[in-house]
MARBA-3410 file (N, C-alpha, C, O; in Angstrom, 1 decimal):
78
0.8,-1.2,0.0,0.0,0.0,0.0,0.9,1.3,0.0,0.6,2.1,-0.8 ~ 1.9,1.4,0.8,2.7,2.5,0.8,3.7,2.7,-0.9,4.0,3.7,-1.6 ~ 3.8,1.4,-1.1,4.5,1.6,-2.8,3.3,2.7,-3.1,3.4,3.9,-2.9 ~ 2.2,2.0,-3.5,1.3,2.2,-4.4,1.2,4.1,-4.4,1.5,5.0,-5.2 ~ 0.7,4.1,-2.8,0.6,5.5,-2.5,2.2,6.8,-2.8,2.1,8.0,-3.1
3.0,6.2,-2.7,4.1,7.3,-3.0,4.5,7.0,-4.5,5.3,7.8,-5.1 ~ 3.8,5.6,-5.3,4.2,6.5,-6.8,3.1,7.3,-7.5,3.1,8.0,-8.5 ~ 2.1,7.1,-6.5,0.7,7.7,-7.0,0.5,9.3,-6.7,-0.2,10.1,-7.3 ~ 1.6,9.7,-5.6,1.7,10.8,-5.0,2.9,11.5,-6.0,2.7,12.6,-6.5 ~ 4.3,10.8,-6.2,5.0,11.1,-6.9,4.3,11.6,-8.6,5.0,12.3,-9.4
3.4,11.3,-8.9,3.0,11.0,-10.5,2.0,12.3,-10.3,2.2,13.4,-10.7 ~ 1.1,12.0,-9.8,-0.2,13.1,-9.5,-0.4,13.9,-8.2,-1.4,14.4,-7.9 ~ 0.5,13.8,-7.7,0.1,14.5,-6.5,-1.5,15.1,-5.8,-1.7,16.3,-5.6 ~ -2.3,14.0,-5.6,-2.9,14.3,-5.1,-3.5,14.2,-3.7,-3.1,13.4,-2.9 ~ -4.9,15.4,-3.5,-5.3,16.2,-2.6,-5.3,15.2,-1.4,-4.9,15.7,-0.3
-5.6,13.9,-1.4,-6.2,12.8,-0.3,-6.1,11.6,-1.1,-5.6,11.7,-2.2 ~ -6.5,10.4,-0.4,-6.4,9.0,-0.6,-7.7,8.3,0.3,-7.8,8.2,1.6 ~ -8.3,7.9,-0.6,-9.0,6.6,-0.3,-8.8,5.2,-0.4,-9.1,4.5,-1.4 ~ -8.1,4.7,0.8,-8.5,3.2,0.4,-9.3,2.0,1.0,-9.4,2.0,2.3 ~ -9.8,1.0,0.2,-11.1,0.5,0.7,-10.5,-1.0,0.1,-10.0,-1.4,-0.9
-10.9,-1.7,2.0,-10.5,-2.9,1.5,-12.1,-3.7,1.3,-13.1,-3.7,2.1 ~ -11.9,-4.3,-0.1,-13.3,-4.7,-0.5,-13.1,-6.4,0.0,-12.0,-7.0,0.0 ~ -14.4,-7.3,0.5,-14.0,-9.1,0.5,-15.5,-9.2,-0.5,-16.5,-8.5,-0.3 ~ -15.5,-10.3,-1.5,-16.0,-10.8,-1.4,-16.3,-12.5,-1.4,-15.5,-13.2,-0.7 ~ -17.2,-13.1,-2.1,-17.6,-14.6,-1.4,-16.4,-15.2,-0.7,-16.2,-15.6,0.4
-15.4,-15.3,-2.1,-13.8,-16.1,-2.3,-13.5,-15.5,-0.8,-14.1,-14.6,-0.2 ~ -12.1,-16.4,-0.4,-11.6,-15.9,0.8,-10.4,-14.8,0.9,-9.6,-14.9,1.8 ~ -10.4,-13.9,0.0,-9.3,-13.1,-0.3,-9.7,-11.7,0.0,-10.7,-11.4,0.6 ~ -8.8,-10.8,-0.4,-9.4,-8.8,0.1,-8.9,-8.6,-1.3,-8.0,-9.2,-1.8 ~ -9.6,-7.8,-1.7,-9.1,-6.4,-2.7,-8.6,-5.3,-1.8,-8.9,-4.8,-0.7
-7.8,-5.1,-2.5,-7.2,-3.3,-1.7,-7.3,-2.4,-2.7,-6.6,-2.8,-3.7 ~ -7.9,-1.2,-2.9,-8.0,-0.3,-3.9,-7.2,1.3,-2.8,-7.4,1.6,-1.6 ~ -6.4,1.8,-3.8,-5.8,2.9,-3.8,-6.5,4.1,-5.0,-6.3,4.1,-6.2 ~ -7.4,5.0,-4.3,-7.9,5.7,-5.3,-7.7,7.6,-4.5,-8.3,8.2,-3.6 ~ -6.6,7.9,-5.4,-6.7,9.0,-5.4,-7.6,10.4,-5.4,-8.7,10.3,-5.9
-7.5,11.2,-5.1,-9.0,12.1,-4.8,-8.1,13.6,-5.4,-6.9,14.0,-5.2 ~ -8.8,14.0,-6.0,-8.1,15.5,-6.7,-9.3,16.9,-6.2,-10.5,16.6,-6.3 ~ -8.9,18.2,-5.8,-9.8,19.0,-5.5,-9.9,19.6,-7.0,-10.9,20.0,-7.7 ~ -8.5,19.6,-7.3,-8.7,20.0,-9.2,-8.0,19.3,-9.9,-7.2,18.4,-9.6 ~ -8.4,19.6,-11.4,-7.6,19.0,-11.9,-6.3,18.4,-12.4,-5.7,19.4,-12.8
-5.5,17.2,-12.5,-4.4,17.1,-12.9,-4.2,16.3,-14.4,-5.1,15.5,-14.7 ~ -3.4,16.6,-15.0,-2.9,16.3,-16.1,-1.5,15.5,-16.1,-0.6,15.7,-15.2 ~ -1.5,14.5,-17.2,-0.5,13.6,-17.9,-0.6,13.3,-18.6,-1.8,13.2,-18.9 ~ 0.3,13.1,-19.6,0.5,13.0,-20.7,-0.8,13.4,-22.0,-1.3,12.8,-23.0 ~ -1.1,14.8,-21.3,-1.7,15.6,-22.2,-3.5,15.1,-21.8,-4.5,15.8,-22.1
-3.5,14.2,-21.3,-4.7,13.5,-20.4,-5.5,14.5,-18.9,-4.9,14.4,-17.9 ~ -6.7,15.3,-18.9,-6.9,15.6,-18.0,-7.4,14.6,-16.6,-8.6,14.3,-16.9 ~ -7.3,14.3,-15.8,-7.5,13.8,-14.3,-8.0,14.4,-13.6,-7.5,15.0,-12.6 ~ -9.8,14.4,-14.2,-10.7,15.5,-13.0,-11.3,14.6,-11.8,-11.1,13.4,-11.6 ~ -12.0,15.2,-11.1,-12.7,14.1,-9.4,-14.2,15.0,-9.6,-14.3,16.1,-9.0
-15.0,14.5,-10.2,-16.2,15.9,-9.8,-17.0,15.5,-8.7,-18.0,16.1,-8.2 ~ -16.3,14.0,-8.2,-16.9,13.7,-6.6,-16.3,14.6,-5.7,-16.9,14.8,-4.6 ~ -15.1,15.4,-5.9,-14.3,15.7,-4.7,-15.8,16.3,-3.9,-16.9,16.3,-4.4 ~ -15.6,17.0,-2.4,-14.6,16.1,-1.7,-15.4,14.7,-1.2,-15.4,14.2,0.0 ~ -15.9,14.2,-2.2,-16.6,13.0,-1.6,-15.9,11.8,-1.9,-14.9,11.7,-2.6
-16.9,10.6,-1.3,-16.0,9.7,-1.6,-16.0,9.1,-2.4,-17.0,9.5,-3.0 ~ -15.3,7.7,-3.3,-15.5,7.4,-5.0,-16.9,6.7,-5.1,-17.6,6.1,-4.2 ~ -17.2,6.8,-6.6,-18.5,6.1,-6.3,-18.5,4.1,-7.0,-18.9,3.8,-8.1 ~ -18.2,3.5,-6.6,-18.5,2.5,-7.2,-19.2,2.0,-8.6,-20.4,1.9,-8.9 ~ -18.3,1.7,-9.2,-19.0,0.9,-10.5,-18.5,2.1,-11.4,-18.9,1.9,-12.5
-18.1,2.8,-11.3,-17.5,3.7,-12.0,-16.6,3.3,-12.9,-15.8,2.5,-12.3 ~ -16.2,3.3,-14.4,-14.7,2.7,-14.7,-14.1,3.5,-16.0,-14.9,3.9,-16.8 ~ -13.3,3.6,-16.0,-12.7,4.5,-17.2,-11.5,3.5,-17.5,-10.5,3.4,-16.9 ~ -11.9,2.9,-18.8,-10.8,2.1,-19.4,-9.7,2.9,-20.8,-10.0,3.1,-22.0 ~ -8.5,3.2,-20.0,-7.6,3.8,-20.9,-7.0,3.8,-22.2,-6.5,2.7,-22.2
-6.6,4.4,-23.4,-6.6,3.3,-24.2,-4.7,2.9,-24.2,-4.0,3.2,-23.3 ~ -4.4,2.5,-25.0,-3.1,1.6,-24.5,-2.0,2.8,-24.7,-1.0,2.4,-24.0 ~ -1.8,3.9,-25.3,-0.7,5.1,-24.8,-0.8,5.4,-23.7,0.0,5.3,-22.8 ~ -2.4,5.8,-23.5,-2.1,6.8,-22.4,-1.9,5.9,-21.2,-1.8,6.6,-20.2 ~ -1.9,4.6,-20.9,-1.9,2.6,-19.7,-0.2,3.2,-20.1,0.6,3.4,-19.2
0.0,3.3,-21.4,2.0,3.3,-21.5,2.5,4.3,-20.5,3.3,4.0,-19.6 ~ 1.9,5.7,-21.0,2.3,6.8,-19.9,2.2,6.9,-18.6,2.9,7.5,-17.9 ~ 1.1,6.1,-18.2,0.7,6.2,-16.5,1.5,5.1,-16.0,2.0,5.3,-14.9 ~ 1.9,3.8,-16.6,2.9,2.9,-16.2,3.9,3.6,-16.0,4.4,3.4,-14.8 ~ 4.8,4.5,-16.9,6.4,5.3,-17.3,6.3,6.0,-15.8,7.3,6.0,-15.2
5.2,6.7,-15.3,4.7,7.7,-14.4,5.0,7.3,-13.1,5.5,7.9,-12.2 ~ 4.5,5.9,-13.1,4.4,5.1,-11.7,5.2,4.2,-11.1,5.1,3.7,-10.0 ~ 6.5,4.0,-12.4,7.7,3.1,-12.5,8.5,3.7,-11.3,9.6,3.2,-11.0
END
């Protein structure tokens, strides 16, 4: 969790962090690290808005990237 959080912090610097440990049936946890922005940030020419701030994320939500900009946020997070 701390990796996660200081390249997440290093890349976007943002405002707060949510993380939520999810279980379901299986005997295992999810851990999600989700950043929270009061404004916007940018990468690789990509805006990174929150129009939840300051609330919390909403579930079922998903934004699938297309494979540059998955290249750039990987280079970001390395």
């Amino acid at each position: 969790m701390r990796w996660t959080i200081d390249r997440l912090q290093d890349a976007f610097r943002p405002d707060h962090f949510n993380c939520a440990f999810l279980q379901n049936q299986d005997r295992h946890v999810h851990l999600h690290v989700i950043p929270k922005y009061a404004s916007a940030r940018t990468l690789a020419g990509r805006e990174f808005a929150d129009p939840d701030w300051p609330g919390h994320y909403l579930p079922g939500v998903e934004y699938l990237a297309p494979p540059g900009l998955s290249a750039a946020i990987a280079e970001a997070l390395a």
